[in-house]
N, C-alpha and C positions, 0 to 999 in steps of 0.2 A: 328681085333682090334676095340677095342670101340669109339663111335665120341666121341671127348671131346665138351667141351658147355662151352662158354666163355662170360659173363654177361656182356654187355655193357652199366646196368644201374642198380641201387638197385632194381627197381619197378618189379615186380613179375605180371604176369597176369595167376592166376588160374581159374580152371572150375573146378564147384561142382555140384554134382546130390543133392538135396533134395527129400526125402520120406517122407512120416506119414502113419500108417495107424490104430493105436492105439490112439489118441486121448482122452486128458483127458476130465470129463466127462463137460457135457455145451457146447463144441468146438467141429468142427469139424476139418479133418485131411488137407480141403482146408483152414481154419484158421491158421490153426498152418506151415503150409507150408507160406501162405503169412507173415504172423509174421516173420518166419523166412528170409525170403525175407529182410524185412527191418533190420533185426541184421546184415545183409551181406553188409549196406550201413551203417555201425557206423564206425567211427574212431577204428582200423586202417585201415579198408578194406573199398574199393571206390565199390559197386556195379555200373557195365560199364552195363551189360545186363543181361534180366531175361526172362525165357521163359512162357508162357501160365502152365495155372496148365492140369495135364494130368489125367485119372483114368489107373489105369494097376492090372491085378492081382497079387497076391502075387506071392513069390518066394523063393521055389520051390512051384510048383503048387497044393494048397490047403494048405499050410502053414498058413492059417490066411484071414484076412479081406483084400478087395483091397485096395492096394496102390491110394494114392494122388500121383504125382513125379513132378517132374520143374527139370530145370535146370540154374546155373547161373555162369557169369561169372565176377569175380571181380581183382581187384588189391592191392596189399599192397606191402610194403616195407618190407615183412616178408620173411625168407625162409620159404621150403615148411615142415620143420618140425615145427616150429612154427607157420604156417596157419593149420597144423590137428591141433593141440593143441588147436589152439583158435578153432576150429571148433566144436571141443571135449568141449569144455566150453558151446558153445551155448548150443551144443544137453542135456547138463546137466542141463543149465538155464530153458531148459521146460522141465525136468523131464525124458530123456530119463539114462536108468540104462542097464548097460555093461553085460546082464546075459546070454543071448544063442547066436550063431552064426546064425544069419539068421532069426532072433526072428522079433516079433512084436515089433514097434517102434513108439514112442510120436514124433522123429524126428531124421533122419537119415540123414548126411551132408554126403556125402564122397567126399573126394576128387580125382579128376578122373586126373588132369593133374596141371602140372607148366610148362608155356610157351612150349620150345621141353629138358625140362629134363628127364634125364633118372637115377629113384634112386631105387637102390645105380650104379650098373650096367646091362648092357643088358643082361647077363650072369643069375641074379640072377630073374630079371623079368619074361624072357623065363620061369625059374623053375615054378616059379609063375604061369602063362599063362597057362603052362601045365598040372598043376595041376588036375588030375580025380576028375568029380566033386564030388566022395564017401571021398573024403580026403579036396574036400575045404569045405565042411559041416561043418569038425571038424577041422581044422587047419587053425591059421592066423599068417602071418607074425610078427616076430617080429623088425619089419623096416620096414618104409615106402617102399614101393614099386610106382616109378612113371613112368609112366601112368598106371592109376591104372587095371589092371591085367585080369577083367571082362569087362572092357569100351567096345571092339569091339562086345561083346558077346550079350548085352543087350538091346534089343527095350525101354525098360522103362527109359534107358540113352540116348539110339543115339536120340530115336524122338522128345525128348526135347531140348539136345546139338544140334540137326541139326537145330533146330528152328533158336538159338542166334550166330552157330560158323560153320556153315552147311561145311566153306573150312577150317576150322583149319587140319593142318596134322599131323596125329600121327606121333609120332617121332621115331618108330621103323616099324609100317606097311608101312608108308611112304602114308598113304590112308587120304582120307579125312572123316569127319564126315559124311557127305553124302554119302559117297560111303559105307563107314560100315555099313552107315543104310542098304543101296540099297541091299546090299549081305544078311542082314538075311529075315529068311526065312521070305515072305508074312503074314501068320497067328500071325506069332508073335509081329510085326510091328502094325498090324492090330487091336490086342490088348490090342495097348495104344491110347486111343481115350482121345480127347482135353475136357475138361469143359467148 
């Protein structure tokens, strides 16, 4: 049976990975990443913590230019389908446009978690989780999925999130940030070196 989650206050505290690594032209993709940094501390979102900017290669590997990444953690009185949405707003305010899965990106918010929500259920996440990566290529949820689905997988998210939330515990691994860093492989960790 599934945990249920029982809110004992409006205020939401989300964790978002930020990317660039397309950059428009004059700027670079460390610009447009701290830029976004401060959209993440406007009214209605409180930015609480921000992590060091990182370089990582793309992904899949040779997909494009390398990544910029950070990661941050803010609060709002939103749910968490109305914090992608606004999220979705910023990445459009600089220009980022919705056309490949995995594409090169002016700016890429995702949102990795809401407090220990699980959406919609654990049942539908797993499917997500399991996903072969020859079908998450081409297939994206149509619902949010929380926590987001890749989180454990990824050096270019845990080594920034371990930075700002290193004991946050996933709410279905039951693991800490740190410790999902600690399990992937060496090389890949390795990887994502700080600016």
């Amino acid at each position: 049976m599934d945990q249920q989650y029982f809110r004992t206050s409006d205020v939401t505290q989300f964790s978002i990975a930020l990317g660039s690594n397309k950059p428009p032209e004059g700027r670079t993709s460390a610009e447009i990443v701290t830029a976004a940094f401060a959209e993440l501390d406007k009214d209605p979102l409180s930015l609480v913590a921000r992590s060091a900017l990182y370089q990582s290669p793309s992904f899949p590997a040779g997909a494009g230019p390398d990544y910029v990444n950070a990661a941050a953690i803010v609060t709002a009185r939103l749910s968490p389908q109305d914090m992608l949405a606004h999220l979705h707003d910023i990445e459009a305010a600089f220009g980022r446009e919705r056309q490949q899965r995995w594409g090169n990106r002016v700016l890429d918010l995702d949102l990795l978690a809401a407090d220990q929500i699980v959406l919609p259920d654990r049942a539908t996440f797993e499917i997500w989780r399991d996903l072969p990566l020859s079908r998450q290529m081409t297939q994206a949820p149509d619902q949010l999925i929380l926590p987001h689905p890749r989180l454990a997988e990824r050096a270019f998210v845990l080594v920034p999130l371990a930075e700002i939330a290193p004991d946050w515990r996933h709410p279905v691994f039951r693991q800490t940030v740190r410790d999902l860093r600690d399990v992937l492989p060496r090389g890949d960790v390795e990887q994502v070196t700080r600016l």
